[in-house]
Structures are given as C-alpha cells and as structure tokens.
N, CA and C atoms as a LAMMPS dump frame, in Angstrom:
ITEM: TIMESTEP
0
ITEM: NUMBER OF ATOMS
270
ITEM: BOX BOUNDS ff ff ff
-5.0000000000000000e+02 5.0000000000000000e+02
-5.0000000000000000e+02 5.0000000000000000e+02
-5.0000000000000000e+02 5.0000000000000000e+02
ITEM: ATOMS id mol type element x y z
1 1 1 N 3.261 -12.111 42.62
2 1 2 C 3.741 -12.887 41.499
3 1 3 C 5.273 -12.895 41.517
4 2 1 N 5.841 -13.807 41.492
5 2 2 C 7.051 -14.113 41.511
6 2 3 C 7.93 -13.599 39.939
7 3 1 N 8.819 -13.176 40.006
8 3 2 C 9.807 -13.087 38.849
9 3 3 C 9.631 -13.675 37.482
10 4 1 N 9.324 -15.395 37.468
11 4 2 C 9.269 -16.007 36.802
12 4 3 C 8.073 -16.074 36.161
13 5 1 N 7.221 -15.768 36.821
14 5 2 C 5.896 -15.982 36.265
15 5 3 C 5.478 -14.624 35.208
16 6 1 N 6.118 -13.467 36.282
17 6 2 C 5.617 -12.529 35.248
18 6 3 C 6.844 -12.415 33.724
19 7 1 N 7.929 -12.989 34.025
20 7 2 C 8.674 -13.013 32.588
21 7 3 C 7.369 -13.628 31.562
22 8 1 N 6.842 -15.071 32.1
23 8 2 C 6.428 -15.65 31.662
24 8 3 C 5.571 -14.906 30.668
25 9 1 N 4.498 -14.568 31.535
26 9 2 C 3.634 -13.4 31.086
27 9 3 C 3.608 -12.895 30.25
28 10 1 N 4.873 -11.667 30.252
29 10 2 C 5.055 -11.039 29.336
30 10 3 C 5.924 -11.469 27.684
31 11 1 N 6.744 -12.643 28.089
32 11 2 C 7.018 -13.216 26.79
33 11 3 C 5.917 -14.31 25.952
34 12 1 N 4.572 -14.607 26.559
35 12 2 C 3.241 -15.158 26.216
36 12 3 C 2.407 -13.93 25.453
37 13 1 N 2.334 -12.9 25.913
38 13 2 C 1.982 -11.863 25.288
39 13 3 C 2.797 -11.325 24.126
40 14 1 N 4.021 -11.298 24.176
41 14 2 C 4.718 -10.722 22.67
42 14 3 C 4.316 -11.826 22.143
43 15 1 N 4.963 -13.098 22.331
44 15 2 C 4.673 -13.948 21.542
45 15 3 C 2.911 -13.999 20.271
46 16 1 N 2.508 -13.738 21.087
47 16 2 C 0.879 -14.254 20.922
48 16 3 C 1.111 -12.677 19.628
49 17 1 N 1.526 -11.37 20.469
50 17 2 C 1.324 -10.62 19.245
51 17 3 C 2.118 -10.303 17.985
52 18 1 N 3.357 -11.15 18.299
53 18 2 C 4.001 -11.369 17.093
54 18 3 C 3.251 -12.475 16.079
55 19 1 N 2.843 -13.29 17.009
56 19 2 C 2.003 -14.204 15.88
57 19 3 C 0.991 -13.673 14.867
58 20 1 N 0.407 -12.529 15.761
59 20 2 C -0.799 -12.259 15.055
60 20 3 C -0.185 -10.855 14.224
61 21 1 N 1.142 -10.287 13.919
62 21 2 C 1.559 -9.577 13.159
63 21 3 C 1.697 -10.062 12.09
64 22 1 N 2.189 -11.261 12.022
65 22 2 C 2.864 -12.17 10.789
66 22 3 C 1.734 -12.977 10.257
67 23 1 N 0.328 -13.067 10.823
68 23 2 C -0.968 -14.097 10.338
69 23 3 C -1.561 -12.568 9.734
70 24 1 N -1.338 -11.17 10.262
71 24 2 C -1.756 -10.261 9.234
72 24 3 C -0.978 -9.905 7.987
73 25 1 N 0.293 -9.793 8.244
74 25 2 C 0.813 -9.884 6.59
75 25 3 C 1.104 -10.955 6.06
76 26 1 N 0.808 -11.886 6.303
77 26 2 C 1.014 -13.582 5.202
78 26 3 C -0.325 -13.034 4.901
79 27 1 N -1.623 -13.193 5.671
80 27 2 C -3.415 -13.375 5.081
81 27 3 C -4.153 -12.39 5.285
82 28 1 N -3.401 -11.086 5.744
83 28 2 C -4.478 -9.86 5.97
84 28 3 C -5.59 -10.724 6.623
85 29 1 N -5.658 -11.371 7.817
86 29 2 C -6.648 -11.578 8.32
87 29 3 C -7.046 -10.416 9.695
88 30 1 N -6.121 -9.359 9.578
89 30 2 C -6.645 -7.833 10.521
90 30 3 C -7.053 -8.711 12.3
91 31 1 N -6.348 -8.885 12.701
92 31 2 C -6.186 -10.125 13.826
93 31 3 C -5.915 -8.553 14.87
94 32 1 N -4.943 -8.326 14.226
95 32 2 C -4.386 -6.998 15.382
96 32 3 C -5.238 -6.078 15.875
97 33 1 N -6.448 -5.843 14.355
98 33 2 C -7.655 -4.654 14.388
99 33 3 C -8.562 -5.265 15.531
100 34 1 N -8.892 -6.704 15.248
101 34 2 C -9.417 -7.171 16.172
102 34 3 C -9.276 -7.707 17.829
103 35 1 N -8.117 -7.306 18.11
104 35 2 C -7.888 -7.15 19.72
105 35 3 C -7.531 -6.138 20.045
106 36 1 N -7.366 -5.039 18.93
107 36 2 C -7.624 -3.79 19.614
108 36 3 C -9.1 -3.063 19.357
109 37 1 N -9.952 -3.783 19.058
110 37 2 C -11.468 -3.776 18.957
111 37 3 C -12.049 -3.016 17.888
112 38 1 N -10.909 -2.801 16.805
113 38 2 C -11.223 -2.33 15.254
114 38 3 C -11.987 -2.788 14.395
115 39 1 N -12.114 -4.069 14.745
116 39 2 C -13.481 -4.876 13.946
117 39 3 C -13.782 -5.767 14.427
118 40 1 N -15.535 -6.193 13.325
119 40 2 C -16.399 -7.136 14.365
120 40 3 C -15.467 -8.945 14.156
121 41 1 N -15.12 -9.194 13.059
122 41 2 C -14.417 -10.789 12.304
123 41 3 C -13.274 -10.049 11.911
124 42 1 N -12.221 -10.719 12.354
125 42 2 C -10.936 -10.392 11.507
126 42 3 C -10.585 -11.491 9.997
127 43 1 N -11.247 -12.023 10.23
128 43 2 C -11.466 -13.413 8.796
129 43 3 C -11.749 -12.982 7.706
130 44 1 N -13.095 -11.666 7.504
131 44 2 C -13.975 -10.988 6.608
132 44 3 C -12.841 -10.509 5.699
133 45 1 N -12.8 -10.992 4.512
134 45 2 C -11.956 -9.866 3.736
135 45 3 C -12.552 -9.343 2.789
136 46 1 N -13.899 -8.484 3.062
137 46 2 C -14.262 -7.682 2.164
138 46 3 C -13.441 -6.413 1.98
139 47 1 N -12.833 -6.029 2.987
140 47 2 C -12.247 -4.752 2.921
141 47 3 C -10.909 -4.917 2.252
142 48 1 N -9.921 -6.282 2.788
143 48 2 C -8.724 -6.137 1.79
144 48 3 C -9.06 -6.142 0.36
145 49 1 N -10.191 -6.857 -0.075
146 49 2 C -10.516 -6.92 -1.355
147 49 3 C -10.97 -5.445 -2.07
148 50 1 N -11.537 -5.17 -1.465
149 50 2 C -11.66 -3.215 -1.894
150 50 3 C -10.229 -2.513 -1.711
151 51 1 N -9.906 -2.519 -0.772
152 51 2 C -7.996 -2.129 -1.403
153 51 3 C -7.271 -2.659 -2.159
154 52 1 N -7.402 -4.005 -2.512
155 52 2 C -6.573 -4.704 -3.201
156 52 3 C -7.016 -3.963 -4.553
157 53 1 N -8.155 -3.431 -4.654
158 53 2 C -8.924 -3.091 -6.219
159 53 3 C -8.428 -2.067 -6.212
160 54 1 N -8.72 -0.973 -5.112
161 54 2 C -8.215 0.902 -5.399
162 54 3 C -6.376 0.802 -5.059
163 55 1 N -5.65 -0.234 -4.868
164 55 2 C -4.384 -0.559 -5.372
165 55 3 C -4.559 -0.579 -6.674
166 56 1 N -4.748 -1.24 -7.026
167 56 2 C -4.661 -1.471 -8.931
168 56 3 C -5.459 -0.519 -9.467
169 57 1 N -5.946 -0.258 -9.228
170 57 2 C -6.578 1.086 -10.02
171 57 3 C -5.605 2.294 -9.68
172 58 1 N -4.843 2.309 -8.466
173 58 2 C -4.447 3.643 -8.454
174 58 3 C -2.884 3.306 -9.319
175 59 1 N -2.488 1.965 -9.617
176 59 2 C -1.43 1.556 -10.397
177 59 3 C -1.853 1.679 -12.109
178 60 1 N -3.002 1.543 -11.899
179 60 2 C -3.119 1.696 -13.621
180 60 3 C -3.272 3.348 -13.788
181 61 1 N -3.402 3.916 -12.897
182 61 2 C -3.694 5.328 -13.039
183 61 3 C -2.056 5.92 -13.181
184 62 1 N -1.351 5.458 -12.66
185 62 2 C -0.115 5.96 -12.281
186 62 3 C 0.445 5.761 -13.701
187 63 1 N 0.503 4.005 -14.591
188 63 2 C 0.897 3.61 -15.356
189 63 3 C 0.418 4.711 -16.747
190 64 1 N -0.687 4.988 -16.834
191 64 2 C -1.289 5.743 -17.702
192 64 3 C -0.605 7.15 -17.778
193 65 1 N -0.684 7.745 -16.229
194 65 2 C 0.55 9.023 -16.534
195 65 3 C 1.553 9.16 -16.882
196 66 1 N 2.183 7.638 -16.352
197 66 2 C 3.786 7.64 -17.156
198 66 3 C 3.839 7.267 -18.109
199 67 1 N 2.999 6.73 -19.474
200 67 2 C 2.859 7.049 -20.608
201 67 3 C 2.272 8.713 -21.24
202 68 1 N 1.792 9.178 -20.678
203 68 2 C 1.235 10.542 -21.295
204 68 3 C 2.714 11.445 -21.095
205 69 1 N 2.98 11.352 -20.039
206 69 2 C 4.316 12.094 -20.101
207 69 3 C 5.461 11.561 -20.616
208 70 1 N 5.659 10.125 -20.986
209 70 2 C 6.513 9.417 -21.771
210 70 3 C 6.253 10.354 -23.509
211 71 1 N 4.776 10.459 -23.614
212 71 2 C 4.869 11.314 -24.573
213 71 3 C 4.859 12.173 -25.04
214 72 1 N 4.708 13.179 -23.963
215 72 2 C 4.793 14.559 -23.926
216 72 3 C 6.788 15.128 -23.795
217 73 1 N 7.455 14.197 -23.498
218 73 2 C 8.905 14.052 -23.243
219 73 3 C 9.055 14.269 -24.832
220 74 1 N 8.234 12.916 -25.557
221 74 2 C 9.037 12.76 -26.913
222 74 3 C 8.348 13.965 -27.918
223 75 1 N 7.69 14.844 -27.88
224 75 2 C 6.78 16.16 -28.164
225 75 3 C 7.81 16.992 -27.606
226 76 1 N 7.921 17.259 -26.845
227 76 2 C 8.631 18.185 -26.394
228 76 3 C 10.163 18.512 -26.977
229 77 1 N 11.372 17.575 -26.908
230 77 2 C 12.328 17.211 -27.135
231 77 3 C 12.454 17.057 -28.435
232 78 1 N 11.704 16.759 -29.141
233 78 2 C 11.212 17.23 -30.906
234 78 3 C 12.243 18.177 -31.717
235 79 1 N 13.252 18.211 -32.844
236 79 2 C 13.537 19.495 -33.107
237 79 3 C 12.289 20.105 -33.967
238 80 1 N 11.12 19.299 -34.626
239 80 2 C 10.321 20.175 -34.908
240 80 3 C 9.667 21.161 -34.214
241 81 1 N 9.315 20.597 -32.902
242 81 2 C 8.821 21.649 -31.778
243 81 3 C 9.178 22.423 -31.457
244 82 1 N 10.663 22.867 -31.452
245 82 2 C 11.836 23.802 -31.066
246 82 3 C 11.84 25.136 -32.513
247 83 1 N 11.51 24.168 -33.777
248 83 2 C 11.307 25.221 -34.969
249 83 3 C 9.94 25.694 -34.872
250 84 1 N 9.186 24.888 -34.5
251 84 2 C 7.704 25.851 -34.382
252 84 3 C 7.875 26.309 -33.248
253 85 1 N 8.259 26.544 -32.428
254 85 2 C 7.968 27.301 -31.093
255 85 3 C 9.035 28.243 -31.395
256 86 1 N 10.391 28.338 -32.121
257 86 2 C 11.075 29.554 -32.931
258 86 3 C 10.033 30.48 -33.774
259 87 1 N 9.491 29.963 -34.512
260 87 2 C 8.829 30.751 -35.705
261 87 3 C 7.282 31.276 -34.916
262 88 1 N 6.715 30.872 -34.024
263 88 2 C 5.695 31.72 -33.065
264 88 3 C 6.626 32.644 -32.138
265 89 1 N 7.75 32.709 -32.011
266 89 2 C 8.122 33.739 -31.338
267 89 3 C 8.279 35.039 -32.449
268 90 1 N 8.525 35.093 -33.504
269 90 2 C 8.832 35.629 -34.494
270 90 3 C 7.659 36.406 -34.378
C-alpha cells in the first residue's frame, strides 16, 4: 500500500469515528457501544430512558437534601438554639 492510500485509510476511519462520537452525544444513539460490540441496536433507547429517569431522581434526591439542610442551617444558627443548648448544659 502506498503512502497515500494508507493516509487515506486512516483519516476515513477517524473520520467515520468522530462522526459516530457526535451522533452519540446530539441522540445517545450508543453507535460507539455498537462497533465495539456493546450492544445488539444502537437506535434502542430503552436504556437512555432509564438513566435519563435515575438522573432525575437522583436530582430530586439531591434537591430534597439541600432543603433539609437548608433547614437544619436555619435550626441550628437560631439564638434560641444556642439558649437551649446553654441551659441543657447547666
């Protein structure tokens, strides 16, 4: 193989897998999983759809803690809390 051909080659191949980097994060269509033989359809998006869900769930989970401790801040920081937690030391 001559010089040219194998440049060729090898800039047909990035190419092809840059394409299929950028067709997985625009559509999560898992293109990459599928030529490295990770799955049977890279089209199927049952699975982004189950992450897309335990994403948001693990965001509402997160959101929920940073209210409990939003109010455990304003409990805490209290000067009543500071006089009852004086007068139990007593």
């Amino acid at each position: 193989m001559s010089t040219l051909s194998l440049l060729m080659l090898f800039s047909g191949i990035a190419t092809i897998a840059l394409i299929a980097c950028y067709l997985d994060a625009k559509f999560q269509w898992r293109l990459n999983d599928w030529m490295n033989g990770r799955c049977d359809n890279p089209f199927i998006s049952s699975e982004t759809k189950t992450l897309k869900a335990c994403i948001q769930e693990k965001d509402e989970k997160i959101d929920a803690l940073t209210q409990r401790i939003e109010t455990l801040e304003a409990i805490v920081t209290e000067p009543a809390y500071e006089l009852n937690k004086k007068i139990n030391a007593l």
